[in-house]
C-alpha positions in Angstrom: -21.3 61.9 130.8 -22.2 58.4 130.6 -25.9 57.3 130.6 -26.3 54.5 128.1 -29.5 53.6 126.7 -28.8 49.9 125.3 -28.8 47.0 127.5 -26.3 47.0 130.5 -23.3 45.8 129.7 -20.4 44.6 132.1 -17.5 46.5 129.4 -19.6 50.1 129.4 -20.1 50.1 132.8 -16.3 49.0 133.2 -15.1 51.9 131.4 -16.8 54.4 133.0 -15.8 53.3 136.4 -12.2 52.9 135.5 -12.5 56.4 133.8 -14.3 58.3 136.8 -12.0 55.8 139.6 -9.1 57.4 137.4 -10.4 60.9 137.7 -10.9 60.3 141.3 -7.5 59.0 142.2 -6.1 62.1 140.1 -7.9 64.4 142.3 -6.7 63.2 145.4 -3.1 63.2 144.5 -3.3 66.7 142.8 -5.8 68.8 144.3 -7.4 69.2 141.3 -10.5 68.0 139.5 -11.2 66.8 136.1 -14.5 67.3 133.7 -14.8 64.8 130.5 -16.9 66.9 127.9 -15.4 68.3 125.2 -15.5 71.4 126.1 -16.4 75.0 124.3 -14.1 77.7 123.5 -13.9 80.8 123.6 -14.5 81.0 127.4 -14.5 84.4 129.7 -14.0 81.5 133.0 -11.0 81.8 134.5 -11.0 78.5 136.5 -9.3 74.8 135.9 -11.8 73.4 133.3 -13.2 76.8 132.2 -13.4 75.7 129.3 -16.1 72.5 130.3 -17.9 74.6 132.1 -18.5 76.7 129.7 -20.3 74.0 128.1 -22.9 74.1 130.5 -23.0 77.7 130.4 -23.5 77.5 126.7 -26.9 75.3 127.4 -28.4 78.3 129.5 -27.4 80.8 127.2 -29.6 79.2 124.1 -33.1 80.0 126.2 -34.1 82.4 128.7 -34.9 79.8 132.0 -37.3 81.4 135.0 -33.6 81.3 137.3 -35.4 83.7 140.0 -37.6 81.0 141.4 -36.7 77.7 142.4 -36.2 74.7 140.0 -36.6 70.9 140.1 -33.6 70.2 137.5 -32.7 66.2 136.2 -29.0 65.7 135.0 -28.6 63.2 132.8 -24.9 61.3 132.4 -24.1 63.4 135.3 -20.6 61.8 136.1 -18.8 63.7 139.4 -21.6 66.7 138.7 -19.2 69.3 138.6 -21.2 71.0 136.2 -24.5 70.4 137.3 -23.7 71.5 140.5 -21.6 74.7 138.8 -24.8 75.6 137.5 -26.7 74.8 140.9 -24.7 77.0 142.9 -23.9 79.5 140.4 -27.0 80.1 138.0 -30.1 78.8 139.7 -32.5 79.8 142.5 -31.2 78.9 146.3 -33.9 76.3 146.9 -33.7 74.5 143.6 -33.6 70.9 143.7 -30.6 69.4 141.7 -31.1 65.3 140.4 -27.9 63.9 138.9 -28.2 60.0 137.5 -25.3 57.9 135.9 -24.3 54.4 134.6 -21.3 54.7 136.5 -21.8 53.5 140.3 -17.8 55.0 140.8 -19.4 58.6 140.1 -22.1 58.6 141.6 -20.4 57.1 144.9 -17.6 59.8 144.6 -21.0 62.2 144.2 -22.0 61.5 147.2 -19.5 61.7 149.2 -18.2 65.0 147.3 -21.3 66.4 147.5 -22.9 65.3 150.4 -23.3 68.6 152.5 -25.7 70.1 149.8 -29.4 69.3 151.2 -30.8 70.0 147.4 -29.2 67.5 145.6 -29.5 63.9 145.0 -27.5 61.0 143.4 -28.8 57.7 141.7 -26.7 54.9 139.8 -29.0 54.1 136.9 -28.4 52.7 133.2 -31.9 54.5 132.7 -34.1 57.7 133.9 -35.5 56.3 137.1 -39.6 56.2 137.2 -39.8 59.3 139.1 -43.7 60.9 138.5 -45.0 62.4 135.9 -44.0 66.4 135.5 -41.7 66.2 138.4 -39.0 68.1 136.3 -38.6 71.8 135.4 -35.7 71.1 133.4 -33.6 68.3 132.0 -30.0 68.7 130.8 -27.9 66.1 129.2 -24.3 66.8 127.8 -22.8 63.9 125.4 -24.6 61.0 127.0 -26.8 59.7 123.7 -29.5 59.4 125.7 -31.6 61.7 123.5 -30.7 59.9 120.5 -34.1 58.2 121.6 -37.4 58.3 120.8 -38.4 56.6 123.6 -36.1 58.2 125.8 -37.2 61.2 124.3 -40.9 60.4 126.0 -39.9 59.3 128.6 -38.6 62.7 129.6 -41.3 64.5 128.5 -43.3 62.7 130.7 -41.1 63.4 133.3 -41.3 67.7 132.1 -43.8 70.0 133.5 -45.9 71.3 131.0 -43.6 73.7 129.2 -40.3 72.1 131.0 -37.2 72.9 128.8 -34.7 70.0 127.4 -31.6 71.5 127.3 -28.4 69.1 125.8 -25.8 68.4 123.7 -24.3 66.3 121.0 -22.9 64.6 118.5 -24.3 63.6 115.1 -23.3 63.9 111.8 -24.9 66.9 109.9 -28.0 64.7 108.2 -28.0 62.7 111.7 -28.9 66.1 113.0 -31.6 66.7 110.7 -32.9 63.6 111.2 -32.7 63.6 115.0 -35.0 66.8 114.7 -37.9 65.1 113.5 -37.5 62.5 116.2 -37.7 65.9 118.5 -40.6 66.9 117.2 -42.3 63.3 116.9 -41.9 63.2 120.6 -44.0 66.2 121.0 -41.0 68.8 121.8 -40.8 72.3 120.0 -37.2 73.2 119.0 -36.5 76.4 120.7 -33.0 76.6 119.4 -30.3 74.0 117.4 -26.7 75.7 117.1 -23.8 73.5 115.7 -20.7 74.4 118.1 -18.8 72.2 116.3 -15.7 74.7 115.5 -15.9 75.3 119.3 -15.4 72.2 120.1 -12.4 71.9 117.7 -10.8 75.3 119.4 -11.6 73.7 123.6 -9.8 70.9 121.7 -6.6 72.9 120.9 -6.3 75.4 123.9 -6.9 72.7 126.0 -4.2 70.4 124.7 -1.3 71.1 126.6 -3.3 70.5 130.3 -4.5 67.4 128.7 -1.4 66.1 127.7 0.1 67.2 131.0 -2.7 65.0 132.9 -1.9 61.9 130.3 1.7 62.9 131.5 0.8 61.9 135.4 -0.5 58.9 134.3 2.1 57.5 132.5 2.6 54.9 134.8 -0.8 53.1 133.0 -0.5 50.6 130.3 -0.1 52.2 127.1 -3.4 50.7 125.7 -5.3 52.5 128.7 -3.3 55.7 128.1 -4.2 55.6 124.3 -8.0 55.1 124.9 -7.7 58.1 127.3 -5.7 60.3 124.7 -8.6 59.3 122.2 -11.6 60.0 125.1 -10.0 63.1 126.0 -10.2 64.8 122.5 -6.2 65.4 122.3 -4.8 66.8 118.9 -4.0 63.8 116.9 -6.3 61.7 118.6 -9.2 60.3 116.2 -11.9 62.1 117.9 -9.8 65.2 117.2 -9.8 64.1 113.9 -13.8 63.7 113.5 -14.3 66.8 115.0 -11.9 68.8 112.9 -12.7 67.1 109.5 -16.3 67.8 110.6 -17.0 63.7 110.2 -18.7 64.3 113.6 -20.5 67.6 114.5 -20.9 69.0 117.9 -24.6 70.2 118.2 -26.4 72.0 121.4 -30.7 71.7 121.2 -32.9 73.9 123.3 -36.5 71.7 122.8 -39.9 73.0 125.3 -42.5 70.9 126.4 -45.7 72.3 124.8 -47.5 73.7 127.9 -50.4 72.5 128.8 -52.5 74.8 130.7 -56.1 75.5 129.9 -56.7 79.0 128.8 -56.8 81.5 131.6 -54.9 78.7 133.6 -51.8 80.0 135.6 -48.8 77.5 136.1 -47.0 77.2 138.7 
């Protein structure tokens, strides 16, 4: 989940390749994939990451989306798209159209090449939301990326909304960033259809989660101990300090359901 908002830089962009080139090389030698975002517990998926899944899962469950017709959908911070494309396979429409952009070019290579037999969904390398045209979108998600933290990212994908086009996403503020942040929302012309603080959810993925994490870290010991320490701390293990934030509540985790006003005229049907 990487879309970064302030100017490229050579490090960011570094450290999201070398995390996603990491991710991809683990893959290959295990057979098994790996999802970055903190995760939500409790979780009724019984699959390898349920529990980051469930993450997304948690964003469709704060608002009732039109699933039985088809969707144009914009992922933001997308990284491999596991769970954009969870939700496209799983909880959308057959002929939705799926967009997934990222800062990291390793990603969205792997993306493409992992995902290349699906006809409905597209990959771009971007530090920013591409100019695509006005109300192209249905829906925008957004997991841990800061690229709502915006206000003029915040426009930009309303602009990019249909009338009445949902922004669905998570994050992490502290509890008066968070009230703050909603009057950014509503500056930017977005009514706040839900705001629920999943912090102690985060804190429990955190801790049932810990023992596969550690045993990933484990296969990687072979990587200098400064790289396996920044992973330990980006992975959210118990000890770690963004354990620590989380659990201490220094850091609250936060999931916003926010509609475009609709535009319509009265009597007007959308479609």
């Amino acid at each position: 989940m990487t879309t970064d908002t302030r100017s490229p830089k050579l490090s960011s962009r570094a450290k999201y390749n070398l995390i996603y080139l990491l991710f991809t090389l683990y893959e290959l030698r295990y057979k098994q994939i790996v999802l970055n975002n903190c995760g939500y517990h409790p979780s009724g998926l019984q699959t390898e990451n349920g529990l980051q899944l469930q993450f997304y899962l948690e964003l469709l469950n704060k608002v009732e989306l039109p699933t039985e017709r088809p969707l144009k959908i914009l992922d933001i911070g997308c990284g491999q798209a596991h769970g954009g494309i969870f939700l496209l396979q799983h909880y959308f429409a057959p002929q939705s159209q799926y967009t997934g952009i990222d800062i990291s070019d390793v990603a969205i290579r792997y993306c493409k090449i992992k995902h290349r037999h699906l006809h409905n969904a597209e990959f771009v390398t971007s530090h920013n939301v591409p100019a695509f045209a006005e109300g192209t979108f249905d829906l925008v998600i957004s997991i841990e990326t800061t690229y709502p933290r915006h206000e003029n990212n915040l426009q930009e994908i309303s602009r990019l909304l249909k009338p009445a086009g949902m922004l669905l996403f998570a994050e992490t503020y502290s509890k008066q960033e968070a009230d703050n942040y909603d009057l950014k929302l509503l500056g930017s012309g977005f009514e706040i259809i839900n705001k629920t603080n999943v912090t102690d959810n985060i804190v429990a993925a955190f801790v049932h989660d810990n023992e596969r994490k550690l045993a990933y870290l484990k296969k990687l010991s072979w990587l200098p101990k400064k790289t396996l320490a920044f992973l330990g701390h980006y992975y959210g293990v118990i000890g770690s300090a963004r354990f620590k934030n989380y659990q201490s509540g220094q850091r609250n985790g936060f999931i916003y359901a926010a509609r475009k006003p609709s535009q319509a005229c009265p009597g007007q049907t959308e479609h």
